[in-house]
N, C-alpha and C positions, 0 to 999 in steps of 0.2 A: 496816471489813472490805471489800475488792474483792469486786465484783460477783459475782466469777469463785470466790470460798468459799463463797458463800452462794449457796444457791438459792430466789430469791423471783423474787416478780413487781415492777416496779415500780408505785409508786405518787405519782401526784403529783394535785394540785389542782387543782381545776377550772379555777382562771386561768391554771396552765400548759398542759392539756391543750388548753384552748379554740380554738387558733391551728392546731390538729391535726387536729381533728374533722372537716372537710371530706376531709381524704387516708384517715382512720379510714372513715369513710364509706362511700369510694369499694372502701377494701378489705373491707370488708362485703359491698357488692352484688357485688364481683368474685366472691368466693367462691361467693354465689347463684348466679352464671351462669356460673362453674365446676362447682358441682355438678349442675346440669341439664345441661351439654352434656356433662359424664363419663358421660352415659345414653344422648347420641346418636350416630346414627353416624358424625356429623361428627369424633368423639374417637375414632375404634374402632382398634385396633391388633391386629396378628397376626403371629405367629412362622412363620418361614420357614426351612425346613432346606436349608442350602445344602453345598457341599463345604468350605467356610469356616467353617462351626459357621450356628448359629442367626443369624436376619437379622430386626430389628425393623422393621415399617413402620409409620406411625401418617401418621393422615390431619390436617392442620393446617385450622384454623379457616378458612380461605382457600379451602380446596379443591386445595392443595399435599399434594403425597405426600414424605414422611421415611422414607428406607432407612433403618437403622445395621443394620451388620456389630459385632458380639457375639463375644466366644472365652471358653467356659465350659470351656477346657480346663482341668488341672490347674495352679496356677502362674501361672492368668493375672492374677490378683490379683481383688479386686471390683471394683474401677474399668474393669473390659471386657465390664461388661453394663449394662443401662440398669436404673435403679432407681426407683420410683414418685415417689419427691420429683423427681428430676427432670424427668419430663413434667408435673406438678402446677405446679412452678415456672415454667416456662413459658407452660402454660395462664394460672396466676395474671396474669402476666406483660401475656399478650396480653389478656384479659378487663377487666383494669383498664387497659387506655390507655399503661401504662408504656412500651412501645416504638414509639408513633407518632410522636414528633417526639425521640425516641433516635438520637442521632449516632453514638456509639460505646458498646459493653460490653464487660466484662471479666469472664470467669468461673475462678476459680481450683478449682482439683479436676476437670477438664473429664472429664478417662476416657475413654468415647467420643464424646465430643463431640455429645451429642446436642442439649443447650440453645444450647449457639451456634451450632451449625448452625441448630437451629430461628429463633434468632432473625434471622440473616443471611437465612433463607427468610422474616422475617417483614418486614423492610423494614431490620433497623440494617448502616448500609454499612461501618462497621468494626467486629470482634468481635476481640477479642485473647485465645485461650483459652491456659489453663497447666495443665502436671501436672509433677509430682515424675518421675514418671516415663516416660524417654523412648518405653518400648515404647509407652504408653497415647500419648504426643506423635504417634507415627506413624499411632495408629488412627484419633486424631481427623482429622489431616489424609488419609488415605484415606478415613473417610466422609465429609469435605466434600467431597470430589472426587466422590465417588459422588453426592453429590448437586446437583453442581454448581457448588459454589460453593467464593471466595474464602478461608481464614482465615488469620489470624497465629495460629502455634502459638509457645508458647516454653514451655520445660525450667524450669522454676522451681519452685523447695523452698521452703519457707515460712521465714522467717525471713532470707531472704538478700537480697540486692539487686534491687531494684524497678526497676531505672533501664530497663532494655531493654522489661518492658511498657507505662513511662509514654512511650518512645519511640515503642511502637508504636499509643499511642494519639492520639499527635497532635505530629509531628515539629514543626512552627510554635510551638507555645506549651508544651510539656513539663508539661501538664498531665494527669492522670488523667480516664479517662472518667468522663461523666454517670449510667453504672450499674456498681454488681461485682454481681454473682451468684455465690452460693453452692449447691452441692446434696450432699445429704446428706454434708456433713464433718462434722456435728457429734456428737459421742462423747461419750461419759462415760469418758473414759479417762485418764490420765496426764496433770499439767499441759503435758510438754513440747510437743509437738505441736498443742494449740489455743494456749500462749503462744507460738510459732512463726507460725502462722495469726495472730494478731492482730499481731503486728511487722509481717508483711507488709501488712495492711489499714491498719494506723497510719500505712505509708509509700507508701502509694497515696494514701490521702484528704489526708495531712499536705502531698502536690504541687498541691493545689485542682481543682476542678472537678466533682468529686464529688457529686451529690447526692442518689444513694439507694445503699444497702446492701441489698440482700436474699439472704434463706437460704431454705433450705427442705430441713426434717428428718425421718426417720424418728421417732415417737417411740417410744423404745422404754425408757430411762430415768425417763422427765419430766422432765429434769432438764438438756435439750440447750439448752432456752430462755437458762440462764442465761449460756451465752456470748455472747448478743445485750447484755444487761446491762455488758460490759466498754466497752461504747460509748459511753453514758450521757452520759458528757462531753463526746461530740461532737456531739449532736442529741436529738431523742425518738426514742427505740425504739417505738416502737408496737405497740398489744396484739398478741398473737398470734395467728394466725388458724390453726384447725383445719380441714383437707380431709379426706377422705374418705382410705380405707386406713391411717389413722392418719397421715399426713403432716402434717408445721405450718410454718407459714409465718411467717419474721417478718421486720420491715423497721426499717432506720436510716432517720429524713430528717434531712438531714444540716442544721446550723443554719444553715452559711453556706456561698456558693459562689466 
């Protein structure tokens, strides 16, 4: 039975796990001093009514200020507000060390672009973000500009051709970046749409250089974990980590690079 029918946890033993336990580790304490600094002011963020709709700022671990511009109008879809998993993932992101010697990221579901922004503010010099759709495509690249900075946006639907983000991730060697980021796409919904989402990851990671996957989910099912499980075959998935506001976090290390 695929991963993807069944909703369990994996389980494996201790001699396979053992090779893991130091990155398990690391996301353990991360999450420790994730949820201590989600109390300080260092994480504080505040909504601002602007003649554009609501304006998020949230202050970065750095002492960098993060606008995003938000449209909570009708029709705007969810993808053009900021959503807890996604500044969680982040956080997670920056607390565990993942983006200090990160060349490049890729985050697929972008919306307003608030994780690759964040992360481009946090040192990774190329970010290649994607949405299905292009309104959401334009928002992210105005709030990057709003905040200063560089991105690759590209129009990408799940399930279609990868080739233009693996370009934009490194024209020299046609390799996929060293992170994807996920935030909250994972549903309990319909196979089509997460078998879509995983073609596309299949053919990110299947161009090499890949070596982590992470998500980060609403939980609102319990049952969003199990699309981490569809991966299995290509590294450990490692346990999953619970944040704060019900968000969860899980990660592929990828077996080989």
């Amino acid at each position: 039975m695929r991963p993807s029918q069944a909703f369990h946890t994996m389980s494996s033993s201790a001699e396979e796990l053992e090779p893991w336990l130091p990155i398990y580790d690391n996301m353990r304490a991360a999450r420790e001093r994730l949820r201590l600094s989600l109390h300080g002011e260092e994480q504080e963020d505040h909504v601002e009514k602007t003649k554009d709709g609501p304006m998020r700022t949230f202050s970065l671990p750095s002492g960098k200020e993060l606008r995003i511009a938000q449209d909570t109008s009708s029709g705007a879809g969810t993808g053009a507000v900021v959503w807890d998993a996604a500044w969680h993932l982040f956080n997670w992101l920056c607390q565990g060390g993942w983006l200090h010697s990160c060349t490049s990221a890729i985050e697929l579901g972008s919306g307003t672009g608030v994780v690759a922004i964040a992360m481009r503010l946090a040192g990774v010099p190329n970010v290649v973000a994607t949405d299905g759709s292009q309104s959401l495509c334009e928002m992210c690249r105005a709030n990057g500009l709003l905040n200063g900075v560089s991105l690759t946006v590209i129009r990408h639907e799940w399930g279609t051709d990868t080739d233009e983000i693996i370009a934009a991730c490194s024209e020299r060697d046609r390799q996929c970046s060293p992170l994807i980021v996920l935030s909250d796409l994972l549903y309990d919904h319909a196979p089509g749409p997460a078998d879509a989402l995983e073609r596309s990851l299949r053919a990110l990671i299947a161009r090499g250089g890949c070596r982590m996957l992470v998500a980060s989910w609403k939980a609102r099912t319990h049952r969003e974990e199990s699309f981490m499980q569809r991966f299995e075959d290509l590294g450990a998935v490692l346990p999953t980590e619970h944040c704060a506001d019900g968000v969860c976090i899980g990660a592929l290390q990828l077996a080989s690079v």
